[in-house]
C-alpha positions in Angstrom: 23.3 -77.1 109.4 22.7 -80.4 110.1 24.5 -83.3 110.7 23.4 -86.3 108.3 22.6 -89.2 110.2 19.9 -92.1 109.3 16.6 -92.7 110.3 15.2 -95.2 112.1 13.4 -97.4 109.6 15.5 -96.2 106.6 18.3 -97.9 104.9 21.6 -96.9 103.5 21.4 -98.0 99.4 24.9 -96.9 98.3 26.8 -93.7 98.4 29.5 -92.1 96.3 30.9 -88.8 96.3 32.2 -86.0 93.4 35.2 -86.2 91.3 35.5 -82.6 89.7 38.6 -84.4 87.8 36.3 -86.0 85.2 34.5 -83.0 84.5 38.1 -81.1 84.2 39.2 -83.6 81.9 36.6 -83.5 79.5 36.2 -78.6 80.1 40.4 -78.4 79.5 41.4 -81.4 77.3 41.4 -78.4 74.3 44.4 -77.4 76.1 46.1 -80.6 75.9 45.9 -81.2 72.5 46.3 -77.8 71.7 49.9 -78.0 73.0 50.9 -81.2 71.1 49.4 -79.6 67.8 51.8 -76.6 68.8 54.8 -78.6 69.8 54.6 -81.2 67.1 53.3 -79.5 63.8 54.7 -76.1 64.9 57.8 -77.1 65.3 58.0 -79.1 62.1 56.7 -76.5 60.3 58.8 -74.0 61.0 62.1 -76.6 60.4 61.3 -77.3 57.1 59.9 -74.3 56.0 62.2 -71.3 57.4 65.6 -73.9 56.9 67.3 -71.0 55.0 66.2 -68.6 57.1 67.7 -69.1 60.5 67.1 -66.5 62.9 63.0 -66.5 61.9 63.1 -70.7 62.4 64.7 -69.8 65.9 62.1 -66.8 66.9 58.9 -68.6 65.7 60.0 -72.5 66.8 60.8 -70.6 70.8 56.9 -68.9 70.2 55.5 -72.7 69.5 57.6 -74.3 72.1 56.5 -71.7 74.8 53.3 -71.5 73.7 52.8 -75.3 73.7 54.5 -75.6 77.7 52.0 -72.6 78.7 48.7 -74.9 77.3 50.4 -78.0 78.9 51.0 -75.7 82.5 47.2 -74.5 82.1 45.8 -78.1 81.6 47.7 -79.5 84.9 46.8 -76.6 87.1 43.5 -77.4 86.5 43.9 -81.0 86.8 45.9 -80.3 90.3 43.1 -77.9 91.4 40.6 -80.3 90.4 42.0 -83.0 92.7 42.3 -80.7 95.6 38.4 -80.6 95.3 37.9 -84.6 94.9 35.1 -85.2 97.6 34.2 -82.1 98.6 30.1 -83.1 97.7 29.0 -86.3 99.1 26.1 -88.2 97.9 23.9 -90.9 100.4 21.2 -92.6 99.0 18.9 -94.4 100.9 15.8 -95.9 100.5 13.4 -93.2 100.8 15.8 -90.1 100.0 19.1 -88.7 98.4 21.3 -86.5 100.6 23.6 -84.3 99.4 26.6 -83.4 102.4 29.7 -81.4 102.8 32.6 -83.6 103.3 32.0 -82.5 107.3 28.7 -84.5 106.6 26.5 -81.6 107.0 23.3 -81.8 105.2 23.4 -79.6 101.9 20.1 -80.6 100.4 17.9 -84.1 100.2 15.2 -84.5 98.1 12.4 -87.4 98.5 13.0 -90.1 96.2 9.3 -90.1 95.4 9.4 -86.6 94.2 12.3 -86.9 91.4 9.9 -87.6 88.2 13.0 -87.3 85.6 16.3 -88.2 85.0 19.1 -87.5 83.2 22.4 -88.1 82.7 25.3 -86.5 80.7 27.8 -88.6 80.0 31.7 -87.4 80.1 33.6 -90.7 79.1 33.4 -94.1 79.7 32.0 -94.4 83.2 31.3 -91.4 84.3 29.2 -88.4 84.1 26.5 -86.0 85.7 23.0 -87.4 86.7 20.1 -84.8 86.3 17.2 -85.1 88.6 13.9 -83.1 87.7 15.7 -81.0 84.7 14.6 -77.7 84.3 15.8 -75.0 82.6 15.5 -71.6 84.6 13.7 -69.0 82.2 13.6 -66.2 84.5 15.5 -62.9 83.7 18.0 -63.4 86.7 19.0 -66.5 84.8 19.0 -65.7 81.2 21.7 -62.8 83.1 23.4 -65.4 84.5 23.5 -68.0 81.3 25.6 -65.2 79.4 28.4 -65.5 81.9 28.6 -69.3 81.3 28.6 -72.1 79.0 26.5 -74.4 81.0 22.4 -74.5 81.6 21.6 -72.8 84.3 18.8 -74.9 85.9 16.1 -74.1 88.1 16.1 -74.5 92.1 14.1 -78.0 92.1 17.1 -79.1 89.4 19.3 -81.6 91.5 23.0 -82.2 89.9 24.8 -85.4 91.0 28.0 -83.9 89.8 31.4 -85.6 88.2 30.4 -89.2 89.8 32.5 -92.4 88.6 30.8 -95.9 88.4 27.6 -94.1 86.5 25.6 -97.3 85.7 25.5 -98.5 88.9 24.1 -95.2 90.5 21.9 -94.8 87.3 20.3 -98.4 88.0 19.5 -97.2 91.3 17.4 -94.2 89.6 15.9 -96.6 86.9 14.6 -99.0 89.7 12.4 -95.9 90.8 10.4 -96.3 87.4 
């Protein structure tokens, strides 16, 4: 693999790199409220319902209480895993290409910026998001296998994902200047 490195008469635009914690935010936030639904109407529930009845408000409040801290465990291991990935894909645009790297800098892919004819962007909160270049949704058998295992689109191989970036208007105003 190569190493990225500019070229002669090119300039370096901007670059940024992926922050899978934005997209595990938005996939595992179920979990989060999940928990407090669990801890805080469950537990409520049973008080004030079983009141006469002790030993059921004891079983059923220890089944909401350990179910809530197992969806509260869940949603921070995959916020923890998610950091440990924080830059693993960086991003270089320049002024004639994109360049997506390892976070050794070895080239993974770069695509001319004169080729991308789309984009588009899926937004995860207030900032942030995935950029789409050249969307295209793989038809093929070997996908449509694939799409059952997963909730996501599975894209064809000219698809380029600019995944879980912060600061999305400014690297979307870089794309929109292509226009």
């Amino acid at each position: 693999m190569a190493e990225f490195k500019l070229n002669l008469r090119e300039k370096l635009v901007d670059s940024f790199q992926s922050k899978p914690i934005y997209l595990a935010k938005r996939d595992y936030q179920i979990y989060l409220v999940l928990s407090l639904i669990l801890f805080l109407g469950g537990g409520f529930f049973t008080y004030s319902y079983f009141k006469f009845q002790e030993a059921m408000y004891i079983v059923l409040t220890l089944i909401f209480t350990l179910s809530g801290i197992g969806g509260l465990l869940f949603y921070f291991f995959k916020l923890f895993s998610a950091i440990k990935l924080s830059g693993v894909k960086k991003y270089y645009l320049t002024d004639t290409r994109l360049v997506i790297t390892n976070q050794d800098d070895h080239i993974i892919r770069e695509i001319l910026l004169n080729r991308i004819k789309r984009v588009d962007v899926e937004k995860y909160g207030f900032n942030t998001g995935t950029i789409i270049l050249n969307k295209r949704i793989d038809q093929s058998r070997k996908a449509q296998l694939k799409q059952r295992k997963t909730l996501r689109p599975v894209y064809s191989p000219e698809t380029v994902l600019i995944e879980s970036i912060g600061n999305l208007k400014r690297v979307t105003s870089y794309f929109d200047m292509l226009k």
